[in-house]
N, C-alpha and C positions, 0 to 999 in steps of 0.2 A: 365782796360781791360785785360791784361797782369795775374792782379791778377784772375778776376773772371772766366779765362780759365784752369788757373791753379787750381783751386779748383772743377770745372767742373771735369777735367779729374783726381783729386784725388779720387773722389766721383764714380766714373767709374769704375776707378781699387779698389775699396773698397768693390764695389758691383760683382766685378767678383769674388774676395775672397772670401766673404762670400756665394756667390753661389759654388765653388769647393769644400768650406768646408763643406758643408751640403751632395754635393753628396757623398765626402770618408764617410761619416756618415754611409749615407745608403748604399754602399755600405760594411760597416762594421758592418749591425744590428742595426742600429739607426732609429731613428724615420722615419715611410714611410709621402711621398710628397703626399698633397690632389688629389686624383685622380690615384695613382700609380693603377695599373694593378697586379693579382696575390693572392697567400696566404699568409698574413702577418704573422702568429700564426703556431706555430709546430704543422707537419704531428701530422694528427690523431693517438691515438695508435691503433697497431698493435697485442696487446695481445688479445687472444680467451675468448668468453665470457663465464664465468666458466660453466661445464655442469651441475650442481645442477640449475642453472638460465633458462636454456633451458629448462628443467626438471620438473619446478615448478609447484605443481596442479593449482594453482592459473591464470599460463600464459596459459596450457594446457588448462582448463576449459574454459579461457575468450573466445579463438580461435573454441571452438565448439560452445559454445552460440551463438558469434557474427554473424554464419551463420544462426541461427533459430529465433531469434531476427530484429523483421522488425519496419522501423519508420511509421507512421500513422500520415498522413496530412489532416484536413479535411474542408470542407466550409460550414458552416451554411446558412440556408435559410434567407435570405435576412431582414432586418430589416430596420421599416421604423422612422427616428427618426425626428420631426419638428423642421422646423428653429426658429431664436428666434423671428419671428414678426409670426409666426403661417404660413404666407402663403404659402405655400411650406412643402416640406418632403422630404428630401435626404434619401438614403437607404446606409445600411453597410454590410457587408458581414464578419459573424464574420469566424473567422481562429482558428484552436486547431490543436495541435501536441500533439502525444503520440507513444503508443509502441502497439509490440504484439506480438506472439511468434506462431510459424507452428508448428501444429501436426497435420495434415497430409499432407502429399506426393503432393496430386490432390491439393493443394492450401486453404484448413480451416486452420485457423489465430483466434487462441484466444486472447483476449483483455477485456478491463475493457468497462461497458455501458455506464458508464459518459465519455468516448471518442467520442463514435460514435453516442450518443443519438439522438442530432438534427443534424444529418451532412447531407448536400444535395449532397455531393462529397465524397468519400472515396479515397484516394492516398497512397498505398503500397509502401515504398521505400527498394527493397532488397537486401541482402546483399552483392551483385555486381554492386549495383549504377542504377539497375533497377527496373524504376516506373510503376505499374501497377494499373489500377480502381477497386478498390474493389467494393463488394455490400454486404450490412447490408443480413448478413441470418437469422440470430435471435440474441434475444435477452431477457435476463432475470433482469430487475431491479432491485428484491428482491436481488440478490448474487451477483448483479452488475457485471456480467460476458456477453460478448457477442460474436458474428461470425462472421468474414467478411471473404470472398470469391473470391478467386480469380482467374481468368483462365490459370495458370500454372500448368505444373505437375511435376514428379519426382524432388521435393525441401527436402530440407535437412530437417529432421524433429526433432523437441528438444523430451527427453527423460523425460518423466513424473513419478516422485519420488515418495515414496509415504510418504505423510506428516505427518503419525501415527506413524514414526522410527525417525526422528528426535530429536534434545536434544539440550536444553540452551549453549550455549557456540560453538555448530558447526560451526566454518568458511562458511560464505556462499559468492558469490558476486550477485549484481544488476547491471543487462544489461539491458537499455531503452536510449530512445533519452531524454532525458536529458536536459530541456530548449532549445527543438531545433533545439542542438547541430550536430545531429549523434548520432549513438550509441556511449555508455559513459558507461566505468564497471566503480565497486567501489566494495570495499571491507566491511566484517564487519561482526558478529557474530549474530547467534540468541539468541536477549535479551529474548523472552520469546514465549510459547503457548499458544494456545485458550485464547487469550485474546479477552474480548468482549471491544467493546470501545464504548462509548454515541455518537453521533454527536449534533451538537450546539443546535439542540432543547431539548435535553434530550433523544434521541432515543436510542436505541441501534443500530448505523449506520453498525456496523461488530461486528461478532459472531465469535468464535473461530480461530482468526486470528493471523497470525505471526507477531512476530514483531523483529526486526531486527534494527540495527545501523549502518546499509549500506547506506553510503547516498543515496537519493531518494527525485528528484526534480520535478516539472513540466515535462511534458514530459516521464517521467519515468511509468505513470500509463499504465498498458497493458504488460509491461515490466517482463522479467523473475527476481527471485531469487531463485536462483540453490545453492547445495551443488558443492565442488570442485573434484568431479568426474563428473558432468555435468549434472545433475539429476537437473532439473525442482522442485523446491517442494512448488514455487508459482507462484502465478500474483500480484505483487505489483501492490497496488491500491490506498494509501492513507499513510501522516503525519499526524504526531500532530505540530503544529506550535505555537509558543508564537507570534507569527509578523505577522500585517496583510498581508505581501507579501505572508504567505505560505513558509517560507524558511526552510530548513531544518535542524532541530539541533539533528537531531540522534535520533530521533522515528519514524519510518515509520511501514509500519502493510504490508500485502500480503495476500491472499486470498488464503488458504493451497491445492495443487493440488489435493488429492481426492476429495475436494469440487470441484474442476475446472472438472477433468475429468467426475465428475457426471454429471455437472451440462452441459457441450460439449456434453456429448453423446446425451442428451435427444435436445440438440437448434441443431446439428446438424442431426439429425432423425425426428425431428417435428418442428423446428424453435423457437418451444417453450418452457417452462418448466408447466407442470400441479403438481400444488398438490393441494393436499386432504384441503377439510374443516378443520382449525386448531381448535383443542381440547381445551376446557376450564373449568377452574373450577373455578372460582370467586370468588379469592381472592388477595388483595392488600396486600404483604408481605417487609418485608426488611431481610439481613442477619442476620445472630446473632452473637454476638462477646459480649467480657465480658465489655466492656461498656454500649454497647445496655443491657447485662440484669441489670448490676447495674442502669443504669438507668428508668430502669421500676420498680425495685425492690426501689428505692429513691418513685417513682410515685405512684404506686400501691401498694407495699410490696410484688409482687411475686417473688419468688424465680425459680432462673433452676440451675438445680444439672450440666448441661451441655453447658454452655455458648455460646460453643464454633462453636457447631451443629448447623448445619441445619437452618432453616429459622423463621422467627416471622412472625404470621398471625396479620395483623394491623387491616382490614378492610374485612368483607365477603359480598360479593352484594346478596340485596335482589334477591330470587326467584333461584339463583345461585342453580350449583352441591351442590358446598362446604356447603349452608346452608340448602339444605338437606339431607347430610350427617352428619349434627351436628358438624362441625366446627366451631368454636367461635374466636372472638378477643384474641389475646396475646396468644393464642394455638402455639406449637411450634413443626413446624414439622421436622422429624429427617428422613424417612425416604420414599422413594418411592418403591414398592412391593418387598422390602429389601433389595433396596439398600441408602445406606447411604450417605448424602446431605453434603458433604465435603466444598460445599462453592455455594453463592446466586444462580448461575448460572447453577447449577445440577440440580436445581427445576423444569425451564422454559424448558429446556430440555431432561428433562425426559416426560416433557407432552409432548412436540413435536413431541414427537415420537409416541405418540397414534392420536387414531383416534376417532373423537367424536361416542357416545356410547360405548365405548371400557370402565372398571372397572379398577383402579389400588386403591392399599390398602396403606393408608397414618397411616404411626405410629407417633404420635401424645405424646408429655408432652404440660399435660394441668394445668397450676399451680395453677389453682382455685381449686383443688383439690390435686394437688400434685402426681396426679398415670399418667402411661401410658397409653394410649388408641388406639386401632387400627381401624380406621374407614376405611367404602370404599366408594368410590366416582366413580359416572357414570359419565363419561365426556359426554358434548354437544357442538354442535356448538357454536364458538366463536361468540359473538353480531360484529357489523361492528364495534362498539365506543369503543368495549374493547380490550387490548390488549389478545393473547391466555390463557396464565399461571396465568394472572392477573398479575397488575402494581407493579414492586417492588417501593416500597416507601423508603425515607430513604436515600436514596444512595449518596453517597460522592460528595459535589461538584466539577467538572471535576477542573484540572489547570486552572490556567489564559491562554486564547489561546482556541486552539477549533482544531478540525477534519479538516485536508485540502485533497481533494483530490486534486493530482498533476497534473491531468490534463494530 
């Protein structure tokens, strides 16, 4: 008995020791007790943040966009899906977030069409954490650009650049909601111009668009890509993705602000955009590069003094301009009423820009003969099945991966 009291109250004072010795601890910087009270970790520092950092275009720029940069929340019209024994149909309501950027004052809000296409709800979140109903004012599929409207006025308004002064390597950022998120900037350069890109069918989904290595996710479409003075000089609209999620590995495109403000002024004045019957001349071409002619030249034996030029006529449709104006297969055209086809996509529009019955004079190597020839061609309205310029044929198969817009 004797013994197991004595070890009792050894066991007592063993444990009040090792508790005083813990507190001199912490009272001396050692390890804090779970649950202690306080800041464990040294005062923050007290040095000023250097004013080159304060200073930076990059933080300057973010801080203007972020106010003209709005998120876009939207609800789809109801969808009715059947259960798995048929009797019944539950309905879903789908959800899309995006971006969009105010130029004007009274409340227009530019944004991309595959945002607000089928939306039965439109939800403005602005850049003071106020939500307002937008309403679809117009919209244009072709350029994929659209209006929503909203009943506020004197709002900050972003500064529209103009996307013809531009150059490869310009620092630009991308302000958009972002998977989401809230507005979300990023950084990154512009990789290239007028880039036309295919989409998954083969289309040409965008015409002379930017492209940049700003990342740009879901959520980001409707979203500004400004220069770092604040200048607006697109509407990000769309990746290239190697993965079916869409994720972004550094090609995104934008939709260049003089196309936007054209294409705003006419959906905000009419809701809608009119053009003209597209111009055609009918025929199926590919570009020309010194493989293409070595290869015709293996096929055929004809030779081009000019490889490098202009476009190859593959195919001319019966009844067409082109075939009665006496254009022929494997004709090589160099030039449009003189100006010179630098590469496939000068062809398509430069007809663009006429209007059917309108004449332009095509300079023409023709290697069946070996000479130059200048023919002229009456443009007519495009058939509904044909594309305007005629089909370029030929054309490089895209990456592995495809066109995403982000949504």
């Amino acid at each position: 008995m004797k013994k197991s009291l004595a070890l009792l109250i050894a066991g007592c004072v063993l444990g009040v020791l090792i508790y005083l010795n813990v507190q001199r601890m912490m009272g001396s910087g050692g390890l804090p007790l779970a649950g202690e009270q306080g800041d464990v970790l040294p005062p923050p520092s007290n040095a000023p943040i250097p004013s080159g950092l304060k200073e930076s275009p990059t933080r300057i720029a973010a801080a203007k966009l972020e106010r003209v940069v709005v998120n876009i929340d939207t609800l789809g019209r109801p969808i009715g899906i059947p259960d798995w024994f048929g009797m019944a149909t539950r309905y879903v309501q789908p959800q899309g977030a995006g971006s969009g950027v105010i130029i004007r004052s009274d409340g227009f809000i530019v944004t991309n069409d595959h945002v607000v296409r089928d939306a039965q709800t439109i939800d403005v979140t602005l850049f003071d954490g106020r939500k307002v109903r937008g309403e679809l004012w117009g919209r244009d599929p072709q350029s994929d650009l659209a209006i929503v409207k909203i009943p506020r006025k004197n709002l900050p308004v972003a500064r529209l650049g103009d996307s013809d002064q531009i150059a490869v390597g310009d620092p630009v950022i991308a302000v958009g909601n972002a998977l989401g998120l809230g507005t979300t900037v990023t950084t990154g350069i512009i990789s290239a111009r007028e880039r036309s890109v295919q989409g998954p069918d083969g289309s040409r989904a965008l015409e002379k668009a930017i492209q940049t290595d700003a990342a740009i996710n879901r959520g980001n479409s409707g979203g500004a890509l400004a220069l770092l003075n604040g200048d607006v000089i697109g509407i990000n609209t769309a990746i290239f993705s190697t993965n079916e999620g869409g994720g972004n590995i550094g090609i995104g495109f934008a939709i260049p602000s003089n196309t936007v403000r054209k294409i705003a002024n006419a959906l905000i004045k009419n809701r809608k955009v009119e053009r003209p019957a597209p111009a055609w001349v009918g025929i199926w071409y590919m570009g020309m590069s010194a493989e293409v002619a070595q290869a015709v030249e293996l096929e055929l034996g004809f030779r081009y003094p000019e490889p490098e030029k202009g476009i190859l006529v593959r195919r001319v449709e019966p009844g067409s301009p082109a075939e009665a104006a006496g254009i022929r297969p494997w004709d090589q055209v160099l030039e449009v009423d003189g100006r010179p086809l630098k590469k496939q996509d000068d062809f398509a529009d430069a007809i663009h820009e006429r209007r059917p019955g309108d004449t332009v004079k095509l300079k023409i190597y023709r290697p069946a003969t070996g000479a130059n020839v200048t023919v002229t061609v009456r443009l007519a309205s495009a058939p509904r099945s044909m594309p305007a310029a005629g089909s370029p044929e030929g054309m490089p198969s895209p990456p592995r991966g495809g066109l995403r817009l982000p949504f």
